[in-house]
mmCIF file of the C-alpha atoms, coordinates in Angstrom:
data_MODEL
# 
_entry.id   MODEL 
# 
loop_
_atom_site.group_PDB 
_atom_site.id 
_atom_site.type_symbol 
_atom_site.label_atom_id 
_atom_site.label_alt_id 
_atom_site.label_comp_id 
_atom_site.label_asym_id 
_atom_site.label_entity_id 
_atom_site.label_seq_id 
_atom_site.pdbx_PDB_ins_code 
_atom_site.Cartn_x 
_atom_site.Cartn_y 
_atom_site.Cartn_z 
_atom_site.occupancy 
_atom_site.B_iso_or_equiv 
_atom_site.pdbx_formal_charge 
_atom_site.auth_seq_id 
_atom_site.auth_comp_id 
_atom_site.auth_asym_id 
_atom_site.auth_atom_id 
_atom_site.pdbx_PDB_model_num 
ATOM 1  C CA . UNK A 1 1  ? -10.013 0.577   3.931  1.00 0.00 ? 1  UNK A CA 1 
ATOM 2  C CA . UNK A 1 2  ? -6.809  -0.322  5.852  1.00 0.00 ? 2  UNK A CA 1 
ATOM 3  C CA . UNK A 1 3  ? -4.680  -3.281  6.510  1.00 0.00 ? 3  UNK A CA 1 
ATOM 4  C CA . UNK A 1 4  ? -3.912  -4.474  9.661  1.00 0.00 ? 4  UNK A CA 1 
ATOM 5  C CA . UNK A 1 5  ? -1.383  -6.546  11.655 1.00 0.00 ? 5  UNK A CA 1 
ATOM 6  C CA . UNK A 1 6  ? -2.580  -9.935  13.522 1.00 0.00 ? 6  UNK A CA 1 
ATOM 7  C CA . UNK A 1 7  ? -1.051  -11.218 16.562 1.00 0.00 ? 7  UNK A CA 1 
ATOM 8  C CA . UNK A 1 8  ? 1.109   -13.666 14.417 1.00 0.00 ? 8  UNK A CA 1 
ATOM 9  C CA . UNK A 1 9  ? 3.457   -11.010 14.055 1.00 0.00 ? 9  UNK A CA 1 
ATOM 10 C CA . UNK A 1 10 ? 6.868   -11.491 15.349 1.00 0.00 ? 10 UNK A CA 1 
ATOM 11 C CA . UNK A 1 11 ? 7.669   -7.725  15.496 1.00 0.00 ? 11 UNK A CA 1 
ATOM 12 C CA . UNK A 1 12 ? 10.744  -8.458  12.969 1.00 0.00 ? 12 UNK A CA 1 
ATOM 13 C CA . UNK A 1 13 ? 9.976   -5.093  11.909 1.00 0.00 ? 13 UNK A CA 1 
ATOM 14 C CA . UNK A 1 14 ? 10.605  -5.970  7.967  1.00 0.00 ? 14 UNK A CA 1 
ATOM 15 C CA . UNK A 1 15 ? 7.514   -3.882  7.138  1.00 0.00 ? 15 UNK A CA 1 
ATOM 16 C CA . UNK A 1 16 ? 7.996   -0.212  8.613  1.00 0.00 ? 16 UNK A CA 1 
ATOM 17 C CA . UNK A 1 17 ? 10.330  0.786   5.972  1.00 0.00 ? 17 UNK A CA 1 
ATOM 18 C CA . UNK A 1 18 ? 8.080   -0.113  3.355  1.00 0.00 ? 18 UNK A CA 1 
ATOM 19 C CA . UNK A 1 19 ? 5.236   2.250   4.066  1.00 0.00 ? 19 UNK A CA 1 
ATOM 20 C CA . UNK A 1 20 ? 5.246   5.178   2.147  1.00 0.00 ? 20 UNK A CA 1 
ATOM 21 C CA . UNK A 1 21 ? 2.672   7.315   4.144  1.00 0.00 ? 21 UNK A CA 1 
ATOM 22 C CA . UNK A 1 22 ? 4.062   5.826   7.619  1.00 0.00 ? 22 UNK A CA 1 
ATOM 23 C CA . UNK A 1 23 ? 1.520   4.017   9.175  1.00 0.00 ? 23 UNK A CA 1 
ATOM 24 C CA . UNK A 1 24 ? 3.254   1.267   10.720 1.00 0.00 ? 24 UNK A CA 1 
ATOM 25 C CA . UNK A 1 25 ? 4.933   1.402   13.853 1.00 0.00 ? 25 UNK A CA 1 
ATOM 26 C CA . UNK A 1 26 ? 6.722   -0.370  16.854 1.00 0.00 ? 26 UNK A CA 1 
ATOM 27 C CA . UNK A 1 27 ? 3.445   -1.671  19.468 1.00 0.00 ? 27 UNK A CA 1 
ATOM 28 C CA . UNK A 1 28 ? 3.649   -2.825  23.014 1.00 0.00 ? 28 UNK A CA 1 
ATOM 29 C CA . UNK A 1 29 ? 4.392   -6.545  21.533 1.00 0.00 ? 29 UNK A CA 1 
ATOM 30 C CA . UNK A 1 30 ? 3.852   -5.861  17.742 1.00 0.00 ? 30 UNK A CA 1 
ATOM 31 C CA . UNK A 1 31 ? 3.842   -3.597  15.297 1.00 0.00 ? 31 UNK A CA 1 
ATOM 32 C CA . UNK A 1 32 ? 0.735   -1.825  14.482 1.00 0.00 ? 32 UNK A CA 1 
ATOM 33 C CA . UNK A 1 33 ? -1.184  0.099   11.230 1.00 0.00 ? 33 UNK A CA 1 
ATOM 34 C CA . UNK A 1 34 ? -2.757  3.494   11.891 1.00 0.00 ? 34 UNK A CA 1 
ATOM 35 C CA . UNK A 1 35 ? -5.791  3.385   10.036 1.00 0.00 ? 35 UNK A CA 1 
ATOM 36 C CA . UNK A 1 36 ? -6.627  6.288   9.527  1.00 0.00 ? 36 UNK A CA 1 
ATOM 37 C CA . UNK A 1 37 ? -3.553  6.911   8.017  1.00 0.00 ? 37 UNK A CA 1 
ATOM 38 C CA . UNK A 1 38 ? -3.204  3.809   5.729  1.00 0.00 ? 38 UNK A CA 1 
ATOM 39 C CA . UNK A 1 39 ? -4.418  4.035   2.262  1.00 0.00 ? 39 UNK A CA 1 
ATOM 40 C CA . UNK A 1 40 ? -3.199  0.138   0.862  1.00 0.00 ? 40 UNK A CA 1 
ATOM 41 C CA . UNK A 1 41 ? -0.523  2.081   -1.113 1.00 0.00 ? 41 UNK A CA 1 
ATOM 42 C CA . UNK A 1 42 ? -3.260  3.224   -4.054 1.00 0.00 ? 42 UNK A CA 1 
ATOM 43 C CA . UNK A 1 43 ? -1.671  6.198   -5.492 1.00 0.00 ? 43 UNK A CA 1 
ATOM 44 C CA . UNK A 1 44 ? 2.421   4.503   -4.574 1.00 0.00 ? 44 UNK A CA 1 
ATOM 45 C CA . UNK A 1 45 ? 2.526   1.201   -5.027 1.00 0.00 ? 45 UNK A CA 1 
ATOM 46 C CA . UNK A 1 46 ? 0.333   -1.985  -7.141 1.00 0.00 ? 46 UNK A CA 1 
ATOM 47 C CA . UNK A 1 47 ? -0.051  -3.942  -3.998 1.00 0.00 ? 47 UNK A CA 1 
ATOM 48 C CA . UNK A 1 48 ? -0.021  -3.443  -0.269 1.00 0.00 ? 48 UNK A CA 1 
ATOM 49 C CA . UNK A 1 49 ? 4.183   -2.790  0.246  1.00 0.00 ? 49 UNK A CA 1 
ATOM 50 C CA . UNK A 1 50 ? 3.970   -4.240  3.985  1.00 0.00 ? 50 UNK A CA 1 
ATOM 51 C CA . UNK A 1 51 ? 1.922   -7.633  2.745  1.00 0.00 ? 51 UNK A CA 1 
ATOM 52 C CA . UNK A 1 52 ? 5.378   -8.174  0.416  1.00 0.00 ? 52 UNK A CA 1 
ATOM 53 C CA . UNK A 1 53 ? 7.464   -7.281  2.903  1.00 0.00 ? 53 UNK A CA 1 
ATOM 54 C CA . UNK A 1 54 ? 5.909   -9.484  6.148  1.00 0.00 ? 54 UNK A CA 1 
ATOM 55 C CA . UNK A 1 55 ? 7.978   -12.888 6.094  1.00 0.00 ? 55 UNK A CA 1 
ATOM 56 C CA . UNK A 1 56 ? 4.796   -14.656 8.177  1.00 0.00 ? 56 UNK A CA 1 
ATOM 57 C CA . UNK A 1 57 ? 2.287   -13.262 6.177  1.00 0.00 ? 57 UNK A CA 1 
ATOM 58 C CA . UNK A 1 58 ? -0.030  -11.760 9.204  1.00 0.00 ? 58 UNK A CA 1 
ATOM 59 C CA . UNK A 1 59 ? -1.066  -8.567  7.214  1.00 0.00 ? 59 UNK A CA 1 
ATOM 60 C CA . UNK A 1 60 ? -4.422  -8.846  5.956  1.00 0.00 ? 60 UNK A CA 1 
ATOM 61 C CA . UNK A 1 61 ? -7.255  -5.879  5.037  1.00 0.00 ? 61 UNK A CA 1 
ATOM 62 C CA . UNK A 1 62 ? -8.865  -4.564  7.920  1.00 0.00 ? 62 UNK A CA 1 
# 
């Protein structure tokens, strides 16, 4: 499974940093999760880093 980034985002950019296999990046108009790179942060993290990070909560599971 993955998470991905709805259209609320307001490319703010607070959850990049957080991603410790580097599946978010900079989109045409906002920033985007590479699935098939995203693993929810099992094996680095308790919870999703980008869901705590997102100050309008528009991550959700894919």
């Amino acid at each position: 499974m993955a998470m991905k980034i709805l259209d609320d985002c307001i490319s703010c950019g607070a959850c990049e940093p957080g991603c410790p296999v580097g599946a978010i990046s900079e989109g045409d108009t906002i920033y985007v999760i590479d699935a098939d790179l995203c693993v929810e942060c099992e094996g680095h993290f308790d919870s999703p880093q980008c869901v705590d990070a997102c100050p309008v909560e528009c991550i959700v599971k894919a």
